[in-house]
PyMOL commands that place a pseudoatom at each C-alpha (Angstrom):
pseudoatom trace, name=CA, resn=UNK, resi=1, chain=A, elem=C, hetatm=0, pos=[37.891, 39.159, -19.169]
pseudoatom trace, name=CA, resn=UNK, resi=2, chain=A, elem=C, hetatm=0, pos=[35.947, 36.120, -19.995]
pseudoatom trace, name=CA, resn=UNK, resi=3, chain=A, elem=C, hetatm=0, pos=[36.218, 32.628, -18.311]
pseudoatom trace, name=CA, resn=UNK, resi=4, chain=A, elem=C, hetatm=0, pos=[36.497, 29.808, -20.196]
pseudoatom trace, name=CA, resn=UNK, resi=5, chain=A, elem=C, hetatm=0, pos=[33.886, 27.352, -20.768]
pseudoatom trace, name=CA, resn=UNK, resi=6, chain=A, elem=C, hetatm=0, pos=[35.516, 24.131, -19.978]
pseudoatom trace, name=CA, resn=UNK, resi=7, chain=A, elem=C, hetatm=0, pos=[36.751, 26.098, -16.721]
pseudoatom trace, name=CA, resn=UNK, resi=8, chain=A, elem=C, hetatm=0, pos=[33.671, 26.974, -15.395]
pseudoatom trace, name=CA, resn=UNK, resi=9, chain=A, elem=C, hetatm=0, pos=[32.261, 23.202, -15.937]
pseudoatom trace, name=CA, resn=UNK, resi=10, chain=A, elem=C, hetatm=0, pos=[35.543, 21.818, -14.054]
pseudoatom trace, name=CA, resn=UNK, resi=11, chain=A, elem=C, hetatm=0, pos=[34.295, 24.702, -11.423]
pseudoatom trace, name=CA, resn=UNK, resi=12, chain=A, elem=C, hetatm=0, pos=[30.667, 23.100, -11.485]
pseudoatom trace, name=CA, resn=UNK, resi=13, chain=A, elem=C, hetatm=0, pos=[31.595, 19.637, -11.437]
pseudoatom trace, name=CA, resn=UNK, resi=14, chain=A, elem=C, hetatm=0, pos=[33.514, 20.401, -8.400]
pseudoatom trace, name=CA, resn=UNK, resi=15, chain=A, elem=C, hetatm=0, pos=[30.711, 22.232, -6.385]
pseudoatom trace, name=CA, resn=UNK, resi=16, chain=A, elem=C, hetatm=0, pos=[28.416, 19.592, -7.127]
pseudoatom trace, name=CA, resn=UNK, resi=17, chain=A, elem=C, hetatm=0, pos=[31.097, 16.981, -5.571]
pseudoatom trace, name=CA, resn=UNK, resi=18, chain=A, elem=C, hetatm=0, pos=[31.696, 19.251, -2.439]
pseudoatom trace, name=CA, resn=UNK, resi=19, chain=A, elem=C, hetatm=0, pos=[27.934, 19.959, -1.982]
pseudoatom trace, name=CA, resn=UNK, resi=20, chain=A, elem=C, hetatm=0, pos=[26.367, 16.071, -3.055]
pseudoatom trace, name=CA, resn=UNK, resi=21, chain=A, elem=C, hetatm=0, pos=[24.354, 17.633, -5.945]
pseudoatom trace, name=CA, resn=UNK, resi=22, chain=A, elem=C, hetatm=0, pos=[23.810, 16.395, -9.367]
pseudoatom trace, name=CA, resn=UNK, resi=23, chain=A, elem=C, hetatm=0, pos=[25.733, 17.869, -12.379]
pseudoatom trace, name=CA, resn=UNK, resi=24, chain=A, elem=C, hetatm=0, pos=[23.463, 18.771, -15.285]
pseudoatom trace, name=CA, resn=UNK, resi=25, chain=A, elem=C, hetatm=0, pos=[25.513, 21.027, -17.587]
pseudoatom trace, name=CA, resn=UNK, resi=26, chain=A, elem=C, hetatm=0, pos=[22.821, 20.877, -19.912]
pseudoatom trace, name=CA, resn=UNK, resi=27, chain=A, elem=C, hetatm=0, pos=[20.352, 21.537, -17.919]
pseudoatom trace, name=CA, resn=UNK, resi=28, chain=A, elem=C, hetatm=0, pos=[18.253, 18.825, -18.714]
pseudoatom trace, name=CA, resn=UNK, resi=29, chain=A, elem=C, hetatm=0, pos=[15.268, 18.724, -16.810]
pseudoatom trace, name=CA, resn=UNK, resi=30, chain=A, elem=C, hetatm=0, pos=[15.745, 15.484, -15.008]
pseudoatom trace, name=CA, resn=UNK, resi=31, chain=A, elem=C, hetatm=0, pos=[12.724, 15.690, -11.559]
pseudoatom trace, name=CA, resn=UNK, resi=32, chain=A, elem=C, hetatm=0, pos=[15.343, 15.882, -8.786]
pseudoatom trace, name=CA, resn=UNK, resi=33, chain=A, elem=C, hetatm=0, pos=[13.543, 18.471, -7.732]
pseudoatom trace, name=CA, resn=UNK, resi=34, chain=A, elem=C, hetatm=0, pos=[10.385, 16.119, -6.882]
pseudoatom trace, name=CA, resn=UNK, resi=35, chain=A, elem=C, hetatm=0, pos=[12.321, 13.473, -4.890]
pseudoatom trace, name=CA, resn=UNK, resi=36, chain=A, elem=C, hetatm=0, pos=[13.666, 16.542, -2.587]
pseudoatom trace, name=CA, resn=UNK, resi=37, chain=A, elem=C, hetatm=0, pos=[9.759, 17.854, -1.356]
pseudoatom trace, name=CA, resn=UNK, resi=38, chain=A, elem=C, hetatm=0, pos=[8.063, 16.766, 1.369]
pseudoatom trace, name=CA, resn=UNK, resi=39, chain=A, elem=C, hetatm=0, pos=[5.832, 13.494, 1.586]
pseudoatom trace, name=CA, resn=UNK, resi=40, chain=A, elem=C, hetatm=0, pos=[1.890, 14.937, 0.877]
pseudoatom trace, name=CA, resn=UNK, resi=41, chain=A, elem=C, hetatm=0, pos=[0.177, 12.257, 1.903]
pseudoatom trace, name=CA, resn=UNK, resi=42, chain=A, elem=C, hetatm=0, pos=[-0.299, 12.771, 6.051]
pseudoatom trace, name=CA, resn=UNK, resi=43, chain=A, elem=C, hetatm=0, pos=[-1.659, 16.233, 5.399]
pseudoatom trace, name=CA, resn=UNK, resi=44, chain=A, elem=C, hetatm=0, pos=[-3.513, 15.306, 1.772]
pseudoatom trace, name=CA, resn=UNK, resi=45, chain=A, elem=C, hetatm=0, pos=[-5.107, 12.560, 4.191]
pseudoatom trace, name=CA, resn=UNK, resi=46, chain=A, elem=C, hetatm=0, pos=[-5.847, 15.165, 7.238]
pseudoatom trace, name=CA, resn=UNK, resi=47, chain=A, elem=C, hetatm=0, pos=[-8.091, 16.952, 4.721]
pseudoatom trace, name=CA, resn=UNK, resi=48, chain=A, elem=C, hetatm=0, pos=[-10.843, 13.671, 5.205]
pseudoatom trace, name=CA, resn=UNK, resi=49, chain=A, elem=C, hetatm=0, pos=[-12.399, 13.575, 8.334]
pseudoatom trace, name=CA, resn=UNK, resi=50, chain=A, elem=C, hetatm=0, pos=[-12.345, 9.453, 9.687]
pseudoatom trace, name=CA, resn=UNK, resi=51, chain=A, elem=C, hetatm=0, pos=[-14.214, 7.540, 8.752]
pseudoatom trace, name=CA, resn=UNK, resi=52, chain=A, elem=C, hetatm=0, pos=[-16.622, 5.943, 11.397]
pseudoatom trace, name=CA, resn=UNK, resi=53, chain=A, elem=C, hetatm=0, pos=[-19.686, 4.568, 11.293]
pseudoatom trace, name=CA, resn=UNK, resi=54, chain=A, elem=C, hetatm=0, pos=[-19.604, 1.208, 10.063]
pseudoatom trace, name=CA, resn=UNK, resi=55, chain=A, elem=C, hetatm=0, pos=[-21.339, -1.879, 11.044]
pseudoatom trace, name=CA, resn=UNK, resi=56, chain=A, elem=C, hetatm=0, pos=[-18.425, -3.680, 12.667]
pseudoatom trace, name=CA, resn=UNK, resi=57, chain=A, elem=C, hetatm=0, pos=[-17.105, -0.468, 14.250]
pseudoatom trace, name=CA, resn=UNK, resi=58, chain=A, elem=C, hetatm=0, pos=[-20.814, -0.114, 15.781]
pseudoatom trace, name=CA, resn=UNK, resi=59, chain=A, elem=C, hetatm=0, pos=[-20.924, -3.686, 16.767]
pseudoatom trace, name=CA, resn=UNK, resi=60, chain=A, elem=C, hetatm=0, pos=[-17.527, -3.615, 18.557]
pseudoatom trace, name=CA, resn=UNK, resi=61, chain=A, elem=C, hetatm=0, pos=[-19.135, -0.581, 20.534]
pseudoatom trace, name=CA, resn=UNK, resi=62, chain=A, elem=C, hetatm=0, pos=[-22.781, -2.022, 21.092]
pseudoatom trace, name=CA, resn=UNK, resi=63, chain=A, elem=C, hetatm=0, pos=[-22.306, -5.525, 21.648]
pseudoatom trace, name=CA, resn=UNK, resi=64, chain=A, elem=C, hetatm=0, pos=[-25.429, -5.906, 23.468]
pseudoatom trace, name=CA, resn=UNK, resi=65, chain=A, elem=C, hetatm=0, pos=[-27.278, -5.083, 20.594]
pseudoatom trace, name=CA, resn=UNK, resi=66, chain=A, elem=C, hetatm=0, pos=[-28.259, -7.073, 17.553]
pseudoatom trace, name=CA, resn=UNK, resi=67, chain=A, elem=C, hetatm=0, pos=[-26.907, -5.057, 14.780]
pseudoatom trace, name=CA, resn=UNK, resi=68, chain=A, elem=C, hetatm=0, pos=[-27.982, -6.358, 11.050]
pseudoatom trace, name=CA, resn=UNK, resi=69, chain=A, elem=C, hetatm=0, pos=[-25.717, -5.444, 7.527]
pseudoatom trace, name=CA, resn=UNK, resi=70, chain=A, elem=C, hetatm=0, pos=[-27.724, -6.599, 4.512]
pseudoatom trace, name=CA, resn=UNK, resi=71, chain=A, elem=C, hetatm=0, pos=[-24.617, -6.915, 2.408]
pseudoatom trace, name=CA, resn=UNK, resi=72, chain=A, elem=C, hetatm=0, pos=[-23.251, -9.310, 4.788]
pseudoatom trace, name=CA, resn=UNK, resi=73, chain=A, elem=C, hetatm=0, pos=[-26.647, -11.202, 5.280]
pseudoatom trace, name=CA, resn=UNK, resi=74, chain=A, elem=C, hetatm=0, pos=[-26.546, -11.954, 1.630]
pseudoatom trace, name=CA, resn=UNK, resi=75, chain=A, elem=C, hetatm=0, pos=[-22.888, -12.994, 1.393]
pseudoatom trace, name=CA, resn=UNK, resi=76, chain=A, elem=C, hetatm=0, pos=[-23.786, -15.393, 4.138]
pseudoatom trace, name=CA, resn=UNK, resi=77, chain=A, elem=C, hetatm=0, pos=[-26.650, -16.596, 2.633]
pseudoatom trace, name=CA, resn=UNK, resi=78, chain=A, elem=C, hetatm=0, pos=[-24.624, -16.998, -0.828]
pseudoatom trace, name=CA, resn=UNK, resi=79, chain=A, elem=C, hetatm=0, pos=[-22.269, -18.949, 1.010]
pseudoatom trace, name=CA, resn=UNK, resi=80, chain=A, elem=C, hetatm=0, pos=[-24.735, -21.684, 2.619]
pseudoatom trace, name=CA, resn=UNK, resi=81, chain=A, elem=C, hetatm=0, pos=[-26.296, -22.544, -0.922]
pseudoatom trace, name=CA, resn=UNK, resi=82, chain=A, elem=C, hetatm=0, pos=[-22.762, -22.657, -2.430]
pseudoatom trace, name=CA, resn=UNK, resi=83, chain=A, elem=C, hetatm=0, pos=[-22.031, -25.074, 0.409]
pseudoatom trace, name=CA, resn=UNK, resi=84, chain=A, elem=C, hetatm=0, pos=[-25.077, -27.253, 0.120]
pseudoatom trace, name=CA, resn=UNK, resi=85, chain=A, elem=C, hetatm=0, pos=[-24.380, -27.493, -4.110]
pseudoatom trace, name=CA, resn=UNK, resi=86, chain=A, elem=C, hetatm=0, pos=[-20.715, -28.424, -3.108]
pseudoatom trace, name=CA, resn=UNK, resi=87, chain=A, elem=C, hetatm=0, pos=[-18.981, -25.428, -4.412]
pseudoatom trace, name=CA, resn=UNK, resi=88, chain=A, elem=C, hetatm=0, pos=[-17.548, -23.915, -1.415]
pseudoatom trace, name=CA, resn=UNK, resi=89, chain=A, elem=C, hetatm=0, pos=[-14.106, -23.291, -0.483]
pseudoatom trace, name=CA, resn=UNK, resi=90, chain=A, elem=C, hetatm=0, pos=[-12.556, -26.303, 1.267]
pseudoatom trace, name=CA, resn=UNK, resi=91, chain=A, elem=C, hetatm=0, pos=[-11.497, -26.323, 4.863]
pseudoatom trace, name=CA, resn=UNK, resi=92, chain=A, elem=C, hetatm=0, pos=[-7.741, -25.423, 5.661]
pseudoatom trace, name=CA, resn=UNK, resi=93, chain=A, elem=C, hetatm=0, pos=[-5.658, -28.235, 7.161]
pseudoatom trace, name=CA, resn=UNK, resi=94, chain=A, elem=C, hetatm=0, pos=[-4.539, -27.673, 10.762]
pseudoatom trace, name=CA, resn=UNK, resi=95, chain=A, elem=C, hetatm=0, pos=[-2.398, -30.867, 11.186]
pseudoatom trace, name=CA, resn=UNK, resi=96, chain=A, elem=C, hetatm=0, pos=[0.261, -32.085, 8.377]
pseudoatom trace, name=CA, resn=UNK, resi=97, chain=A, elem=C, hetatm=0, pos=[-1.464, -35.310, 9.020]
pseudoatom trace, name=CA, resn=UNK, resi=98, chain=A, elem=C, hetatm=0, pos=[-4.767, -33.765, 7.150]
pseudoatom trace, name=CA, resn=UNK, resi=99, chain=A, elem=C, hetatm=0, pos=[-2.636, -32.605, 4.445]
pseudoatom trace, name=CA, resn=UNK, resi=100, chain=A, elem=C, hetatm=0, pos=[-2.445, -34.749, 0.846]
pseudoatom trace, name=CA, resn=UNK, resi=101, chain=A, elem=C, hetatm=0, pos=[0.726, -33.580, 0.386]
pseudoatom trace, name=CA, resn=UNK, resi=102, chain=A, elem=C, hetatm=0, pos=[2.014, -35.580, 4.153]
pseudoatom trace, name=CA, resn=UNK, resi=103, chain=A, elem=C, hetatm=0, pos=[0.054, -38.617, 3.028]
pseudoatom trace, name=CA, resn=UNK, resi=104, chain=A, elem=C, hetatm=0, pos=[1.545, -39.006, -0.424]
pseudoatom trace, name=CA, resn=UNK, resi=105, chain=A, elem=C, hetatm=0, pos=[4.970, -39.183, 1.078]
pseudoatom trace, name=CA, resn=UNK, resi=106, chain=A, elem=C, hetatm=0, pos=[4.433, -42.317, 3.203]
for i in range(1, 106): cmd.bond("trace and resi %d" % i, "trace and resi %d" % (i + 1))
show_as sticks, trace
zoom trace
């Protein structure tokens, strides 16, 4: 003896209200299935050893010796003729009394 449709969707709809799960009749594929897995990224990230080696990490750990990075050099040395043509970033303002906006009020 055969069940009817609409009865075993009223069945469904109740299962999926007992057991908090989504009711897809059509069984439309909808990626529930995605949000229920387990976060990758700890383990994904576990496969990369870490990384060490770099010039402040070596500084922090030698401080007693003079350690030189050439891409910093440069960026320093950028910055001084920026600052002697004018161009460089302005100071920031420590005091509301340094600010433009606090003097325009007054």
């Amino acid at each position: 003896m055969a069940v009817p449709r609409a009865r075993v969707l009223d069945l469904m709809k109740a299962s999926c209200r007992v057991f908090n799960t989504t009711y897809n009749p059509e069984r439309v594929r909808i990626g529930s299935h995605i949000m229920h897995q387990r976060l990758k990224g700890a383990s994904v990230a576990s496969y990369y050893p870490p990384r060490i080696g770099t010039i402040a990490q070596l500084r922090s750990l030698y401080p007693q010796h003079e350690l030189q990075d050439d891409a910093e050099e440069d960026w320093l040395e950028h910055l001084n003729v920026a600052r002697s043509r004018g161009k460089a970033v302005p100071k920031k303002k420590r005091t509301a009394a340094e600010s433009k906006k606090y003097n325009k009020r007054k």
